[in-house]
N, C-alpha and C positions, 0 to 999 in steps of 0.2 A: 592773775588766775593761775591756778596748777591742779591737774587733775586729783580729786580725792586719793588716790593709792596714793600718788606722790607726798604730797601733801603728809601722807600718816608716815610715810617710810622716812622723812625727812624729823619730823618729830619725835618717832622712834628712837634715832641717831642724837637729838639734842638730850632727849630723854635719859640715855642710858651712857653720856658724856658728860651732863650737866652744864652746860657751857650756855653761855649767851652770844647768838647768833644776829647781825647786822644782816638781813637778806636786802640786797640791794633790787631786784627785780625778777620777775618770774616770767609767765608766759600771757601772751591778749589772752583774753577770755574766749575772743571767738576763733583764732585761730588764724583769721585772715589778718588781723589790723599788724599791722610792721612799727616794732617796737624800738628798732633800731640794731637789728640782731640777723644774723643768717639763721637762728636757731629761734627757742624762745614763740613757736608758732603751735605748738601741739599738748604744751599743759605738761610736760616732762622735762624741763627745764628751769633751773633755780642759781643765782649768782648770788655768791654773798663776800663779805669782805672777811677779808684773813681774821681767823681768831686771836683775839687778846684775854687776857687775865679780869682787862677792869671793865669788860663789856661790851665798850666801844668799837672794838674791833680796826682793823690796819689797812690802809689801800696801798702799803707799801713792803713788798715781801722780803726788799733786802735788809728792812730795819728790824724784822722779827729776830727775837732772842733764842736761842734751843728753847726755854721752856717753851715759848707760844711756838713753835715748832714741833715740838713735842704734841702741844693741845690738839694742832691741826691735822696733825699724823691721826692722833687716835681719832678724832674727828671725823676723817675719810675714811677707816677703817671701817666705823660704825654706818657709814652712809655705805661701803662697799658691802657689809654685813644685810642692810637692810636693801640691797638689790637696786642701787645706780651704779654704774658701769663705766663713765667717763667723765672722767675730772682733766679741767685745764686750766692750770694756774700759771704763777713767775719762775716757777723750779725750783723752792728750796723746799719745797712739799713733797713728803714721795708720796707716789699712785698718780700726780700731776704731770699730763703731756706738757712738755715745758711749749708754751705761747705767749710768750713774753710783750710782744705787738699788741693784742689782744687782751690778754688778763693777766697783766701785770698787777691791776690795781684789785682783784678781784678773783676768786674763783670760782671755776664753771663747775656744776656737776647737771649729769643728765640721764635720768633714769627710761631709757626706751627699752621696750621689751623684743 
């Protein structure tokens, strides 16, 4: 579950990229249930796997190419445009708190107001 603003602003961002998106998990629906996450409780919360070309997308950031580098640049751009605020991925992403431990295989973005 992810709050409707989130939800629009995140499709916004696919919208205006083109890109196909692997979301790997969002947030409980009710806010209490623990998903497995310090985060992931309030519906402003979205994890998806690094962008690729053929769709499928990457849980491994040090095998991305510049182009899919590129993709994910503009990617977060576009989510930064449409008002999430904190991205944490492996670090070969910029706008990504490098957290390597944590979302290596994946990246965090989280739109709190």
């Amino acid at each position: 579950w992810t709050a409707p603003s989130v939800a629009a602003a995140f499709n916004y961002a696919v919208n205006q990229t083109v890109v196909a998106v692997v979301v790997n998990d969002v947030s409980a629906y009710d806010g209490t249930t623990n998903l497995g996450h310090k985060s992931h409780r309030n519906g402003f919360c979205i994890d998806f796997r690094y962008i690729t070309e053929n769709g499928i997308g990457s849980s491994d950031y040090t095998a991305l190419t510049p182009a899919q580098i590129s993709i994910n640049n503009t990617f977060l751009d576009a989510l930064h445009y449409a008002g999430f605020r904190s991205f944490s991925g492996g670090g070969s992403i910029h706008s990504t708190i490098v957290d390597a431990a944590v979302h290596s295989n994946h990246i965090h973005v989280d739109r709190k107001y």
